[in-house]
C-alpha atoms as one frame of an Amber mdcrd trajectory, in Angstrom:
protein
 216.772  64.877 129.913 220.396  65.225 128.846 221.809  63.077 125.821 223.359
  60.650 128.186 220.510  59.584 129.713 218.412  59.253 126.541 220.863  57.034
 125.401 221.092  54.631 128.584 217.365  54.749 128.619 215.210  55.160 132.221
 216.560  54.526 135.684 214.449  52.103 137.126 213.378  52.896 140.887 210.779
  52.664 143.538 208.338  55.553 143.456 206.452  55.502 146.749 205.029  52.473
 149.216 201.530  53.419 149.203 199.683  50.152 147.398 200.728  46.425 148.829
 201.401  43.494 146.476 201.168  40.433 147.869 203.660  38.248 145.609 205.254
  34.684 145.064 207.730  34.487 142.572 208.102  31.085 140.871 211.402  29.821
 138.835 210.495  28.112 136.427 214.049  28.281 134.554 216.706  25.214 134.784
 219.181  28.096 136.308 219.764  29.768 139.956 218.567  33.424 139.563 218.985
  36.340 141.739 215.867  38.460 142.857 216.605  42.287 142.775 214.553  45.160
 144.049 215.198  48.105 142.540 215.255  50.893 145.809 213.931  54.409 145.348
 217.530  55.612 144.348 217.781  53.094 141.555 219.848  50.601 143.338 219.634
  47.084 142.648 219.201  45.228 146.093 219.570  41.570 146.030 216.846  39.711
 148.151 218.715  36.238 147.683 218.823  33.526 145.240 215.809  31.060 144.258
 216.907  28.103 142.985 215.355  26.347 140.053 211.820  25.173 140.553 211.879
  27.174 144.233 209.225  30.366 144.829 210.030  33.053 147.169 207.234  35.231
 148.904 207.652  38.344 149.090 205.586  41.703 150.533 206.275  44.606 147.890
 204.496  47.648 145.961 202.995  48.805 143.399 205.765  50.856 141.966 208.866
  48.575 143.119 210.440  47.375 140.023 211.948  43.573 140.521 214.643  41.725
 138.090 215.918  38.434 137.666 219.356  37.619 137.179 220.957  34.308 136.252
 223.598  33.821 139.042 225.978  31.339 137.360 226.742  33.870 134.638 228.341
  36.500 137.340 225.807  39.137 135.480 225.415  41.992 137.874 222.668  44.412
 138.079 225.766  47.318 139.090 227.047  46.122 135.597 223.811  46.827 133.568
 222.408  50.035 136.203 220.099  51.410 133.542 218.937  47.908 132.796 218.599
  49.211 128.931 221.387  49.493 126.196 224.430  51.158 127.621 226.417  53.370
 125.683 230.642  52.258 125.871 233.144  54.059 123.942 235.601  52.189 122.266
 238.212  53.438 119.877 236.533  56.284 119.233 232.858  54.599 118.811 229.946
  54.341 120.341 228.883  50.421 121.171 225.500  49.676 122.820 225.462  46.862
 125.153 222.333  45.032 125.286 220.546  43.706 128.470 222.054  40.361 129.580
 221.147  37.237 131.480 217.816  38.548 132.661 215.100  36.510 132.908 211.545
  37.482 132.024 208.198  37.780 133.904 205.386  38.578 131.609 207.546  38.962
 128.548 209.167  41.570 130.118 212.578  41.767 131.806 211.589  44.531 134.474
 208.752  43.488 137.058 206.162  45.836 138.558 203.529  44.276 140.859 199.674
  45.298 140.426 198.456  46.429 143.876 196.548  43.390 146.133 192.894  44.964
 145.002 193.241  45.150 141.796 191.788  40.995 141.111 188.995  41.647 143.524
 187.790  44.819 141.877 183.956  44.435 141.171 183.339  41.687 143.821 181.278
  41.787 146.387 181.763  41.870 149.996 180.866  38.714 150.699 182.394  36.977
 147.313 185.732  38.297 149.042 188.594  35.955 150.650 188.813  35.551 153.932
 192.518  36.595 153.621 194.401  37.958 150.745 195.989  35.496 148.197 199.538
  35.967 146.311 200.027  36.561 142.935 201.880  33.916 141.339 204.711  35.244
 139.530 206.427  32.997 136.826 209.672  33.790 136.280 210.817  32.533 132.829
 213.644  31.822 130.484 214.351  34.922 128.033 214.769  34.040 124.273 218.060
  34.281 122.855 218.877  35.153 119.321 221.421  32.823 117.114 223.752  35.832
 117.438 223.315  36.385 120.831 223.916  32.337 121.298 226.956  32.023 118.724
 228.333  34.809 120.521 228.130  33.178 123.685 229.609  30.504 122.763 232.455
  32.182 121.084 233.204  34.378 124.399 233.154  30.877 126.241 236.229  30.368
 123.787 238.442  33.417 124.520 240.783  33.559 127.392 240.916  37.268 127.281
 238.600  39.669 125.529 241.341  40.843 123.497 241.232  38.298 121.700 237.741
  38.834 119.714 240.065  41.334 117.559 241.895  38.789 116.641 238.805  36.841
 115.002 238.133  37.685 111.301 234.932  38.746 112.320 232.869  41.780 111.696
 234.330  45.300 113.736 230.889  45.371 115.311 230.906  41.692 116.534 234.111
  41.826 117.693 232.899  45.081 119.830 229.993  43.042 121.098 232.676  40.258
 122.426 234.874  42.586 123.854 231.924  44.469 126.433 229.581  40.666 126.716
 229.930  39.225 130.656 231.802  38.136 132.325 234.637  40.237 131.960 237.950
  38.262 131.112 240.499  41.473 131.419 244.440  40.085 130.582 246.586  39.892
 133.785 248.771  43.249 133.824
């Protein structure tokens, strides 16, 4: 693994489609979040918005990672590819941009499905369903830290990103500003 990829951290993809998961996913956030399957070249594919309170069923694998992206924020999984911390150089240093906007299943921020058999392993034949029940899959709000808030609300403040170097604020803080979505480049 070269240095670049150690830093970005693991490309998520699909391995293989041998083991069905039967899934429903349920939003249980206040926000509109995107559904993303992550294909076997580690593309994010969107499979359409679930509004708050809504549950989407979906036929998947084993080994298909899923993430959840807040749709109002304008977050994109091309934006965050690695879906770890990226590295971006900026005036000669190395910033890591954190995971944004995601929403977690599980405490976790990627998804993979357990295969269908898995719950009924150990029952007997005739203990079984007469047909195959979905996992419910609660899709929750991630917690933010009070930098990761005040920060938020500070880029909600800036016209342009330029402008965090104008705060008398930590270097490193106003780095974090300048690379947090959305993007708000000044018109050329």
């Amino acid at each position: 693994m070269d240095e670049n990829q150690q830093r970005r951290g693991p490309v998520f993809r699909s391995l293989n489609s041998q083991h069905e998961s039967f899934i429903r996913f349920i939003n249980t956030t206040p926000h509109t979040i995107t559904l993303y399957w992550m294909d076997y070249q580690g593309q994010a594919i969107d499979y359409g918005d679930l509004s708050s309170g809504d549950y989407r069923e979906i036929n998947t694998f084993y080994t298909h990672p899923w993430i959840f992206v807040n749709k109002e924020t304008g977050d994109s999984p091309q934006s965050t590819k690695y879906f770890r911390n990226i590295g971006i150089k900026i005036d000669g240093l190395i910033m890591t941009r954190a995971k944004r906007n995601r929403y977690l299943v599980s405490q976790r921020d990627v998804f993979f499905p357990a295969p269908w058999f898995l719950q009924y392993r150990g029952v007997t034949q005739d203990k079984l369903p007469q047909r195959i029940e979905r996992t419910n899959v609660y899709i929750v709000l991630p917690m933010f830290t009070l930098q990761q808030l005040s920060l938020r609300v500070i880029k909600n403040c800036l016209t342009y990103d330029s402008q965090a170097f104008h705060l008398d604020i930590p270097r490193s803080l106003q780095l974090e500003l300048v690379t947090m979505l959305p993007k708000k480049p000044q018109p050329s």
